[in-house]
C-alpha positions as CSV (number, residue, x, y, z in Angstrom):
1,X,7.8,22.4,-4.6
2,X,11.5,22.1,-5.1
3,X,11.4,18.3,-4.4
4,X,8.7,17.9,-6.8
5,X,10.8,20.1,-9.5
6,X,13.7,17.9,-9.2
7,X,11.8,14.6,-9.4
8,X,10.8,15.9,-12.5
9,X,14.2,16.7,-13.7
10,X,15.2,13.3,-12.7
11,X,12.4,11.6,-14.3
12,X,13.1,13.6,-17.5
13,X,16.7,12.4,-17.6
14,X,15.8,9.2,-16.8
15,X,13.9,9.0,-19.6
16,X,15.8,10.6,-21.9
17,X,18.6,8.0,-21.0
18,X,16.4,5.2,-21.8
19,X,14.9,6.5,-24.9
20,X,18.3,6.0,-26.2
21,X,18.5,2.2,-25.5
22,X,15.3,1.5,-27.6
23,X,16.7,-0.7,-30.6
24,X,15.2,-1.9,-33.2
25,X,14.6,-5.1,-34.5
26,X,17.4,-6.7,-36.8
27,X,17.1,-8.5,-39.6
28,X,19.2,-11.3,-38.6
29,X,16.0,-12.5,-36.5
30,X,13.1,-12.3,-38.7
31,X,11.8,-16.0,-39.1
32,X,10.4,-17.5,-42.2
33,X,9.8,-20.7,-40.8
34,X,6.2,-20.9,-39.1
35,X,5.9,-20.7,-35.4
36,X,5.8,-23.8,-33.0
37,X,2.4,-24.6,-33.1
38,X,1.5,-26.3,-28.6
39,X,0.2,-29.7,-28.4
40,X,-3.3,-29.8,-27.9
41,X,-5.3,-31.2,-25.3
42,X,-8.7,-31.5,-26.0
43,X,-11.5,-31.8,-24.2
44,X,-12.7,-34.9,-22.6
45,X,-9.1,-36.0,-22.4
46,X,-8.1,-37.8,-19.1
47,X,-4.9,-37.1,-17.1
48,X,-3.7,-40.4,-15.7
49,X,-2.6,-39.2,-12.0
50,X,0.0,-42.4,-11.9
51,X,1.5,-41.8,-15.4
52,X,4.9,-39.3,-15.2
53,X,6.2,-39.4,-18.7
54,X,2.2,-39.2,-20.0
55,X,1.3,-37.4,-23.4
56,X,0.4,-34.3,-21.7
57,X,4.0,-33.8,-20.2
58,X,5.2,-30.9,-21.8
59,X,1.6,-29.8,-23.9
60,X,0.0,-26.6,-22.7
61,X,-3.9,-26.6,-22.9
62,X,-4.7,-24.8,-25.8
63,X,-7.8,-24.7,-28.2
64,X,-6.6,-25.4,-32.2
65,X,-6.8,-21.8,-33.8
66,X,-10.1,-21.7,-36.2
67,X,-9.5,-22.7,-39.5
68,X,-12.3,-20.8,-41.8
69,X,-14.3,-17.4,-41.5
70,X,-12.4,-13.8,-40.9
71,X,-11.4,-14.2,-37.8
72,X,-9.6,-16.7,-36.1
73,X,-8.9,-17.3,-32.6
74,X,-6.2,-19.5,-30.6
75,X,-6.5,-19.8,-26.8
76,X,-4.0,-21.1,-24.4
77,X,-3.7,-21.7,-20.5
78,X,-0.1,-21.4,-19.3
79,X,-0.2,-25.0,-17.8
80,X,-1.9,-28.2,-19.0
81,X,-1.6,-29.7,-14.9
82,X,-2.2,-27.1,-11.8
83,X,-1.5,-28.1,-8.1
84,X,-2.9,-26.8,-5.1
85,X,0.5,-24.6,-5.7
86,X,1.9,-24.7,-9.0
87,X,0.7,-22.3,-10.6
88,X,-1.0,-20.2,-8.0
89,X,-3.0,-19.0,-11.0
90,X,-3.1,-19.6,-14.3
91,X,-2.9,-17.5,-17.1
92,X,-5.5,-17.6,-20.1
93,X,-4.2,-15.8,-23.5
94,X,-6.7,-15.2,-26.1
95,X,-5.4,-14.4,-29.7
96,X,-7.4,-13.0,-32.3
97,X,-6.4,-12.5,-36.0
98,X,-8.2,-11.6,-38.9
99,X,-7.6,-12.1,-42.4
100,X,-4.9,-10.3,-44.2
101,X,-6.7,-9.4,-47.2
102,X,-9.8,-6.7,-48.1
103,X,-13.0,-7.3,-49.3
104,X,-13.4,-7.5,-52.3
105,X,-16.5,-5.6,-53.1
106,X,-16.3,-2.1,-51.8
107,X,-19.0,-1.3,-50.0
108,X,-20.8,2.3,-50.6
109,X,-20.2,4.6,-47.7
110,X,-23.0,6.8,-46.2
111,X,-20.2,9.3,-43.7
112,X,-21.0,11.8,-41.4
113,X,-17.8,13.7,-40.3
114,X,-18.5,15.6,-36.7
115,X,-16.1,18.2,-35.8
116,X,-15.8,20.0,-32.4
117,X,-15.5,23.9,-32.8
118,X,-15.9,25.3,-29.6
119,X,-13.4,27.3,-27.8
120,X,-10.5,25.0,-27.0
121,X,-10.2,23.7,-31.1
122,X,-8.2,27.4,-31.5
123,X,-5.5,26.1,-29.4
124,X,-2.6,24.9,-31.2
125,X,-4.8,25.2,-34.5
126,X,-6.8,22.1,-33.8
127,X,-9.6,23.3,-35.9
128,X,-7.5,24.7,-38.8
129,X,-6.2,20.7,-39.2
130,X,-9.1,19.4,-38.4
131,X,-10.9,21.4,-41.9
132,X,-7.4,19.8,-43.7
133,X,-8.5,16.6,-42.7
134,X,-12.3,17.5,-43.9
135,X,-11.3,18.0,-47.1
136,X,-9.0,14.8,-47.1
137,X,-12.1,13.7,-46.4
138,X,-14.2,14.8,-49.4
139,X,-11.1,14.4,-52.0
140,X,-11.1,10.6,-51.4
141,X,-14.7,9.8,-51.5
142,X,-16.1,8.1,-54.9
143,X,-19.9,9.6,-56.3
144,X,-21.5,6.6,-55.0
145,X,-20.6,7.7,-51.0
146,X,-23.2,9.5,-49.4
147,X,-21.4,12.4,-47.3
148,X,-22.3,14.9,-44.5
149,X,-20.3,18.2,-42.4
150,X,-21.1,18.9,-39.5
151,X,-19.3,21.5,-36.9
152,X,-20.4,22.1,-33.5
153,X,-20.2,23.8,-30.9
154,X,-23.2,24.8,-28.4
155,X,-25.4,24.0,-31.5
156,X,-24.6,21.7,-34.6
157,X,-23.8,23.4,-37.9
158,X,-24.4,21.6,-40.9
159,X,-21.7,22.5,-43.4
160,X,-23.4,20.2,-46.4
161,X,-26.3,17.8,-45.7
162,X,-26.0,14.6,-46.8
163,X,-25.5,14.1,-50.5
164,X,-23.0,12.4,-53.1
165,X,-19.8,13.7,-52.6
166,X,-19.8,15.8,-56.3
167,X,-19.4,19.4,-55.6
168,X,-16.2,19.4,-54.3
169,X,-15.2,23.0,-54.4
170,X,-18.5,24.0,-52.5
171,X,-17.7,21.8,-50.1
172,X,-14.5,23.4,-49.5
173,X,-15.9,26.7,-50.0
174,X,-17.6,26.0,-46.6
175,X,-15.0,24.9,-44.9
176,X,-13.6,28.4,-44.4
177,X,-16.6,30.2,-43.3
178,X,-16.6,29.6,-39.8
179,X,-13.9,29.3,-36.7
180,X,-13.6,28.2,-33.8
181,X,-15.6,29.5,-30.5
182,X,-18.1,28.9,-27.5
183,X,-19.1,25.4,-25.7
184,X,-19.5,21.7,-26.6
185,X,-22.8,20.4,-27.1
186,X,-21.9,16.5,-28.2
187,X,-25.5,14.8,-27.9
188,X,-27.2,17.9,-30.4
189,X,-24.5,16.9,-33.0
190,X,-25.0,13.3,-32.7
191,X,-28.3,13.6,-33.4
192,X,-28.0,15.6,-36.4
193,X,-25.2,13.0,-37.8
194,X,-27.4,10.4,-37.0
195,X,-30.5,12.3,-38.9
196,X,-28.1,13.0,-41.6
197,X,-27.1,9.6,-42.5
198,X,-30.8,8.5,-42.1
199,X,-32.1,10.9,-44.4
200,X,-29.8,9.3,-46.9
201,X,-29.8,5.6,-45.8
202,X,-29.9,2.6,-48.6
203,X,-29.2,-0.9,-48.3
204,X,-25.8,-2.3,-48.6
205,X,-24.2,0.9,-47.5
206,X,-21.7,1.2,-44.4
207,X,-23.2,4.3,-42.4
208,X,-20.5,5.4,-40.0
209,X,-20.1,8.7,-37.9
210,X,-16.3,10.0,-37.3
211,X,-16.6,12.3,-34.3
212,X,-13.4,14.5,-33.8
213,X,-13.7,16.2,-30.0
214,X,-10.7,17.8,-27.4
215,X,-12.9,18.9,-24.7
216,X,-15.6,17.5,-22.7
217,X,-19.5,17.5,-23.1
218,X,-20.9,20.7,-21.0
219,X,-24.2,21.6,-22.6
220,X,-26.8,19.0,-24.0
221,X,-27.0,15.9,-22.8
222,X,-23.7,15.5,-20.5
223,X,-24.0,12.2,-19.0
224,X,-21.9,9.8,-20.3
225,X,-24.3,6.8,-19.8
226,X,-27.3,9.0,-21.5
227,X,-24.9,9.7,-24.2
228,X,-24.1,5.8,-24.6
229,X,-27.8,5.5,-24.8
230,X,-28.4,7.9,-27.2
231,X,-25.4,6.3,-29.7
232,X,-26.4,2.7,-28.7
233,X,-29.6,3.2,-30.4
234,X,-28.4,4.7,-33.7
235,X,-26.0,1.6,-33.8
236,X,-29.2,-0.8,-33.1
237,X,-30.5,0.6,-36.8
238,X,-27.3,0.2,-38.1
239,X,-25.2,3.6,-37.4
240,X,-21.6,3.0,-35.8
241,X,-19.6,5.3,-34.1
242,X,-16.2,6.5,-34.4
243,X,-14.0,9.1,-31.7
244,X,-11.3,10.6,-31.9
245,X,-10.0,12.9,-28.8
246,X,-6.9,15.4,-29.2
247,X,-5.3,17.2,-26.6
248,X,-5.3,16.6,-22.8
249,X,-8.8,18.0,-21.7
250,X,-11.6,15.4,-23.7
251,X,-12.8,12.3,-21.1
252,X,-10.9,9.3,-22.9
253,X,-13.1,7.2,-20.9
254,X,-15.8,8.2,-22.5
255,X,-15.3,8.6,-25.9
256,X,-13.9,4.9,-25.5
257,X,-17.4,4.0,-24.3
258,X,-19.4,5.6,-27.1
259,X,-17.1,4.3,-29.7
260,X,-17.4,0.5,-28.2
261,X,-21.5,1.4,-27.8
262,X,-21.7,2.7,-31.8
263,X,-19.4,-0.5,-32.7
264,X,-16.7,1.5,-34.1
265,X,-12.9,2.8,-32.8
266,X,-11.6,5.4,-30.3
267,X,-8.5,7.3,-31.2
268,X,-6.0,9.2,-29.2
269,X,-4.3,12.2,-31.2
270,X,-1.4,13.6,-28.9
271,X,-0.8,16.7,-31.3
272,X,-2.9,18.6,-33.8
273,X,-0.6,18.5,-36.5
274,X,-1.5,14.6,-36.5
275,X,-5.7,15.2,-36.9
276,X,-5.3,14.8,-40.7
277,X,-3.4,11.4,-40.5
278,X,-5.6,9.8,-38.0
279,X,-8.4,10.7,-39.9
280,X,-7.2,9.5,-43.2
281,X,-6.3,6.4,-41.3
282,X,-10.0,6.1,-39.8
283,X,-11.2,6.7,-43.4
284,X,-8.3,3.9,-44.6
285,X,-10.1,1.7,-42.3
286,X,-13.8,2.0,-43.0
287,X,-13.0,-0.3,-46.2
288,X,-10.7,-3.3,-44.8
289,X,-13.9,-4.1,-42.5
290,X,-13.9,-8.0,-42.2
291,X,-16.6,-8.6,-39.2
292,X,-18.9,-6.4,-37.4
293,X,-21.0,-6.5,-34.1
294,X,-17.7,-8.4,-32.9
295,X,-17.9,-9.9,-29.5
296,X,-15.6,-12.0,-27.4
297,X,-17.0,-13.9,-24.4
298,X,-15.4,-16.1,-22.1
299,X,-16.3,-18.1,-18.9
300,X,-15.1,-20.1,-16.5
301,X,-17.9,-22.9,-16.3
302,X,-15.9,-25.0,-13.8
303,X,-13.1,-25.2,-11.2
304,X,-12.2,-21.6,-10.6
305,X,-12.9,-18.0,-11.3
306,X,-11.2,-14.9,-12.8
307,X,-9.5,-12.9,-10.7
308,X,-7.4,-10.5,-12.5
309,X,-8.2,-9.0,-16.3
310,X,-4.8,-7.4,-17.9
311,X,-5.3,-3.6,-18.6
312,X,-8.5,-4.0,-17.0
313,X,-10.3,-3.4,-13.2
314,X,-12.4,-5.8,-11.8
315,X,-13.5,-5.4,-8.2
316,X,-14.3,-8.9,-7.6
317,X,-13.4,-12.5,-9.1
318,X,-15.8,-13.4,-11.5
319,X,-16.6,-16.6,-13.4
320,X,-17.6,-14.7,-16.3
321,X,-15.8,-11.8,-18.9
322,X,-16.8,-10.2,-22.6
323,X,-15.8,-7.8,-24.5
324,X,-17.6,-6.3,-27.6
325,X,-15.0,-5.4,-30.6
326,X,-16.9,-3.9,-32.7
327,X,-15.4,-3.7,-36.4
328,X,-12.5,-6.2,-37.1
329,X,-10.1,-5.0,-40.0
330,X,-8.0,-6.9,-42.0
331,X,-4.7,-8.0,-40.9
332,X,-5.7,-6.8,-37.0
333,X,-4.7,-8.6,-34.5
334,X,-6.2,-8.3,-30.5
335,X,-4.5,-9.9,-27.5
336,X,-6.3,-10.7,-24.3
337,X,-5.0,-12.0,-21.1
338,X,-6.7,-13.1,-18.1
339,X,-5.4,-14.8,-14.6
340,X,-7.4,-17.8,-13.7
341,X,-7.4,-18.8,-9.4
342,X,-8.3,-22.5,-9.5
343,X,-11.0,-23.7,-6.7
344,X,-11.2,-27.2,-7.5
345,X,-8.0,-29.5,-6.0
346,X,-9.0,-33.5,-5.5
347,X,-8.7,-36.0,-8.0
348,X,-10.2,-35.7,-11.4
349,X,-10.7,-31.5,-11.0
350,X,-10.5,-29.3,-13.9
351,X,-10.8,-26.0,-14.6
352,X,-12.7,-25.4,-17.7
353,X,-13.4,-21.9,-19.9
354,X,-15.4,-21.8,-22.8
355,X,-14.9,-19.3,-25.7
356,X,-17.6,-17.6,-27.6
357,X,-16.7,-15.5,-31.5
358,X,-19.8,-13.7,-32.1
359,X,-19.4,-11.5,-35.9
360,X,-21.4,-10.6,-38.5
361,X,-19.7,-11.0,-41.7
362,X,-20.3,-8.4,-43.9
363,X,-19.1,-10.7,-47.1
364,X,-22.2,-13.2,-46.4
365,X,-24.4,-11.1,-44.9
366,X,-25.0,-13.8,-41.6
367,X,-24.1,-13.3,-37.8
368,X,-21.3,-16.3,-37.3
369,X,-20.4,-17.9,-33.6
370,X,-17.5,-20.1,-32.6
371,X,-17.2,-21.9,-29.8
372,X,-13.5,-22.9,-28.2
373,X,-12.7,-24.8,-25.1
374,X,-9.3,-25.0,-23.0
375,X,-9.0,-26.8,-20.1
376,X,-6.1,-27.9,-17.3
377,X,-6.3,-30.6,-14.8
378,X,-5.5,-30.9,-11.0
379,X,-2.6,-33.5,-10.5
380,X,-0.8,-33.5,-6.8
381,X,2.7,-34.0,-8.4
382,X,4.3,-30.1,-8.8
383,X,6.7,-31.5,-11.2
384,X,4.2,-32.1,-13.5
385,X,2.6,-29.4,-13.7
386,X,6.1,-27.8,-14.1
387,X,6.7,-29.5,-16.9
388,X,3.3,-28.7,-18.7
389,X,4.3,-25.1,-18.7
390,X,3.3,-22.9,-22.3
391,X,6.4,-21.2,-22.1
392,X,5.5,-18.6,-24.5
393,X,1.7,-17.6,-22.4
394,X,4.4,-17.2,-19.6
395,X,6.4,-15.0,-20.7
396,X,4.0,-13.1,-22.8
397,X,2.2,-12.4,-19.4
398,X,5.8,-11.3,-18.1
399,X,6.6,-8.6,-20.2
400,X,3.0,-7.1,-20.0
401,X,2.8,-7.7,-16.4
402,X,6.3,-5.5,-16.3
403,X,5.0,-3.0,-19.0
404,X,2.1,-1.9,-16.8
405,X,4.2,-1.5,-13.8
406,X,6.0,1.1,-15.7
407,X,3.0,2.7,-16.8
408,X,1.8,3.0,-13.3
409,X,5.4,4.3,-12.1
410,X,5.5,7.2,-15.4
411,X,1.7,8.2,-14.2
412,X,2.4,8.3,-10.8
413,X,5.9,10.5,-11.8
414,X,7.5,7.8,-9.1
415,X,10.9,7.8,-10.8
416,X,12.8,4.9,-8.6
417,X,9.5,2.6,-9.0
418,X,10.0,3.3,-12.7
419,X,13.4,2.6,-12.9
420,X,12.9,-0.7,-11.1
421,X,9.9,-1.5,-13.4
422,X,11.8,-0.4,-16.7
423,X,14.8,-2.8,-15.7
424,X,12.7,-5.8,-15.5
425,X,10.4,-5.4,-18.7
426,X,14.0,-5.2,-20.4
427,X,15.3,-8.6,-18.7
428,X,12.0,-10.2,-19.4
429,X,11.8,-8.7,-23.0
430,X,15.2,-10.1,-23.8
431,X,14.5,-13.4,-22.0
432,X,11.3,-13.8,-24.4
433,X,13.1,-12.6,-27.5
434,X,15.4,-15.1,-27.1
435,X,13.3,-17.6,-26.9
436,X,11.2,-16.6,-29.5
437,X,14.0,-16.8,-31.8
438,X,15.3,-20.3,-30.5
439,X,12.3,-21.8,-31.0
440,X,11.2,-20.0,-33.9
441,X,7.8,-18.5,-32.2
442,X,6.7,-16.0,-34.9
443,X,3.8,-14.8,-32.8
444,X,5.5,-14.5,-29.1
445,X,8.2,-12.3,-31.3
446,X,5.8,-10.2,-33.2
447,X,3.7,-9.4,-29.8
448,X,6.7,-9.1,-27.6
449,X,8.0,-6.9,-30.0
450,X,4.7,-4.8,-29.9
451,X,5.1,-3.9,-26.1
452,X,9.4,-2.6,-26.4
453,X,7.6,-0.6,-29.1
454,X,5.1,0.6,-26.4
455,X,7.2,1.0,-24.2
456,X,9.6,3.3,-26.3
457,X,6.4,5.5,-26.7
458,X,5.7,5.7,-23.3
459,X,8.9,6.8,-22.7
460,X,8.2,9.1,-25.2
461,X,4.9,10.6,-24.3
462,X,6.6,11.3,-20.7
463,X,9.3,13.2,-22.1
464,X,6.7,15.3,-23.7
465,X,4.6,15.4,-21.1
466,X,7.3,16.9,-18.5
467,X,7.4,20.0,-21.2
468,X,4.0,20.9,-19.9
469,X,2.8,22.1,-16.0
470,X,2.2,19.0,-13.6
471,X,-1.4,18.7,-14.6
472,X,-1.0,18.5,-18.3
473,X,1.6,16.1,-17.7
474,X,-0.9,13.6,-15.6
475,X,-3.3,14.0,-18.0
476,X,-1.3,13.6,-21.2
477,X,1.1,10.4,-19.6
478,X,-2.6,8.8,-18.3
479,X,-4.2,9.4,-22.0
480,X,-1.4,8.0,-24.1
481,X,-1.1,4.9,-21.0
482,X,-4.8,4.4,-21.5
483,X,-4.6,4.2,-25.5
484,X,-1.7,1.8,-25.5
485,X,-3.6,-0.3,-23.5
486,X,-6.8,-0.2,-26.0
487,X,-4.6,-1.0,-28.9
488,X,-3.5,-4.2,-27.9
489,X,-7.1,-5.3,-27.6
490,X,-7.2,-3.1,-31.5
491,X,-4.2,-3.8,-32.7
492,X,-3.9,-1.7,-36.3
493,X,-0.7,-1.5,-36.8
494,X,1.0,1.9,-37.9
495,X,-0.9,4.0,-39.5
496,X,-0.6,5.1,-43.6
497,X,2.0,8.2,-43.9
498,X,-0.1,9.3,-47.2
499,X,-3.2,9.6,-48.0
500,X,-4.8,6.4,-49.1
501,X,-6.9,6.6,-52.6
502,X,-10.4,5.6,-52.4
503,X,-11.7,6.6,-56.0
């Protein structure tokens, strides 16, 4: 026990000390030129084994980013030429961007807002914020959104059926009636949100659930794959699904998996005093929607296999990996990276992976699909394929790579592991930023950038965490680890401070 206190008074001072190196960016390094866009090889291009000072020298392969629709997408393999060697794998980053600016034709929303009110929403005054955020809610819908209230605990309560959202006062009337207490019944609330919206439904509206939960499913239907079934179907007619978890006692997991099912977003709320803000943001959101239904495929068809996702498990290599987005917004950005074990090493191998955008674009009305190809080829001359290095996928890979070695150090509470892993992200991190900035790489900035932020919040969120008893603090430091991780894949940016205005 008194081992275990003091690591946690040195982890706490640790992080403390480190907290206080977090800078931020100066303006003396903002770019306005455009970034360096890589050479491209395409595919069907040939290496020639026997020519050293070749077009392909110094090019990466990379896919040309897409040029129309709302999202585009630029791929890129750390080298252009692998040996049997050099690299022992290579890396595949995937970026996706989406337009920058809103639709313009608002669509009508038909909401159901879900609030937990059992027991544990007393604590801290969860539910009391969680009502504030109701009625931020209700103030910022127009009389052409359709709106629904529903509390729950081991049975659903439905605060207003679904209607226009007119009678505001009554609405707010209702909001003080009841309080907090007894289990969590999620299915029997899901249902009645999905009835809800239903019973309302027209064409052309966007029918969305918000679900705001901070314990776990214990009466109803409790298992999470029957519960991903049950919000699966609602999404197949056109219902998505939104969650939102505060505290330290929900299933993240989970609520992760019902959000990606019902083709909406999972949000982590680390205190109650922030349930109005995410909300609002959530709300924000509903109305920058660029694509739905999003899905991102990829697949090795030849010479080699996946063998490592970033932020993700995978028990074996596999030639084949997708991941369904759900709801793009404008101005996101996602990141994915992927290690790549080549299998193919004689003369005229290549390892190959195709690309697959799959969207429905709410603007047109039609389901779009891209197709992008990268490709590298085998040469037995390590020099070469030295010199075919995409610096920036390299160093981008660093930094994360060193990132989640910290993040498995703070959840562990291994303080020298930590320290070791904090020191390299910040040699890497500068290494990157300097190049960024020398060769005036916008994007490896920006994305670097993104992770010291992380990082400075996971330093953060264990300094919090340490305030609580040894279990709080796994649960908390695994919670706000596991949400940093989905955000580079949902990248939103920081959230509004006010209240948006959607009248």
């Amino acid at each position: 026990m008194a081992r275990r206190f003091t690591q946690l008074v040195l982890l706490a001072c640790l992080i403390a000390v480190s907290a206080c190196e977090v800078t931020q960016l100066h303006d003396d390094i903002l770019l306005l030129a455009p970034p360096v866009v890589p050479r491209v090889l395409l595919a069907g291009d040939q290496v020639d084994e026997h020519d050293d000072e070749d077009d392909h020298e110094h090019a990466a392969a990379v896919t040309a980013p897409a040029a129309t629709g709302p999202v585009a997408v630029q791929a890129a393999l750390s080298h252009a030429i692998y040996t049997k060697a050099v690299p022992k794998r290579l890396i595949l980053k995937v970026d996706l961007s989406a337009v920058v600016e809103r639709p313009q034709n608002r669509r009508p929303l038909n909401l159901a807002l879900v609030i937990d009110r059992s027991g544990s929403m007393d604590k801290d005054d969860k539910f009391p914020y969680a009502m504030q955020a109701a009625e931020l809610v209700v103030e910022n819908l127009s009389d052409q959104d359709v709106i629904s209230l529903i509390i729950f605990n081991q049975t659903p309560t439905v605060l207003s059926p679904a209607g226009r959202a007119v009678n505001k006062e009554f609405l707010r009337y209702r909001f003080g009636q009841f309080g907090p207490g007894g289990f969590t019944n999620l299915s029997a609330a899901l249902l009645e949100a999905f009835a809800q919206i239903d019973s309302q439904s027209a064409e052309g509206q966007l029918k969305r659930v918000i679900v705001l939960t901070d314990g776990q499913a214990n009466r109803g239907v409790t298992d999470p794959k029957k519960l991903r079934k049950l919000v699966a179907a609602a999404h197949a007619r056109g219902i998505s699904l939104s969650t939102l978890g505060c505290g330290t006692e929900f299933n993240e997991d989970v609520l992760t998996s019902l959000a990606e099912a019902g083709g909406g977003r999972y949000t982590y709320i680390n205190s109650a005093e922030r349930i109005p803000l995410a909300i609002a943001a959530e709300l924000d959101g509903l109305l920058d929607v660029v694509a739905q239904n999003t899905k991102l495929g990829m697949q090795v068809t030849a010479g080699g296999a996946i063998t490592r996702i970033y932020g993700r498990l995978i028990a074996d290599p596999t030639s084949s990996f997708s991941v369904k987005l759900g709801d793009i917004r404008a101005g996101e950005r996602s990141v994915f990276v992927v290690e790549i074990t080549p299998s193919a090493f004689q003369a005229g191998a290549t390892v190959d992976v195709d690309l697959t955008l799959t969207l429905d674009n709410p603007e047109t009305g039609s389901r779009e699909q891209k197709v992008f190809h990268a490709q590298a080829a085998f040469s037995t001359d390590a020099g070469r394929a030295r010199r075919s290095e995409n610096d920036s996928v390299m160093m981008y890979a660093g930094v994360l790579d060193a990132m989640e070695h910290a993040e498995e150090a703070i959840q562990g509470l291994d303080i020298e592991r930590f320290h070791e892993a904090r020191s390299r992200f910040d040699t890497l991190y500068a290494a990157a930023r300097k190049h960024a900035i020398e060769t005036r790489d916008q994007q490896l900035l920006n994305q670097t950038f993104l992770l010291k932020h992380f990082m400075a919040e996971l330093l953060a969120a264990g300094e919090s965490a340490l305030m609580h008893d040894h279990h709080t603090a796994r649960e908390q430091i695994k919670k706000d680890v596991d949400y940093r991780r989905y955000l580079l894949e949902h990248h939103r940016g920081e959230p509004r401070t006010s209240s948006p205005d959607h009248r």
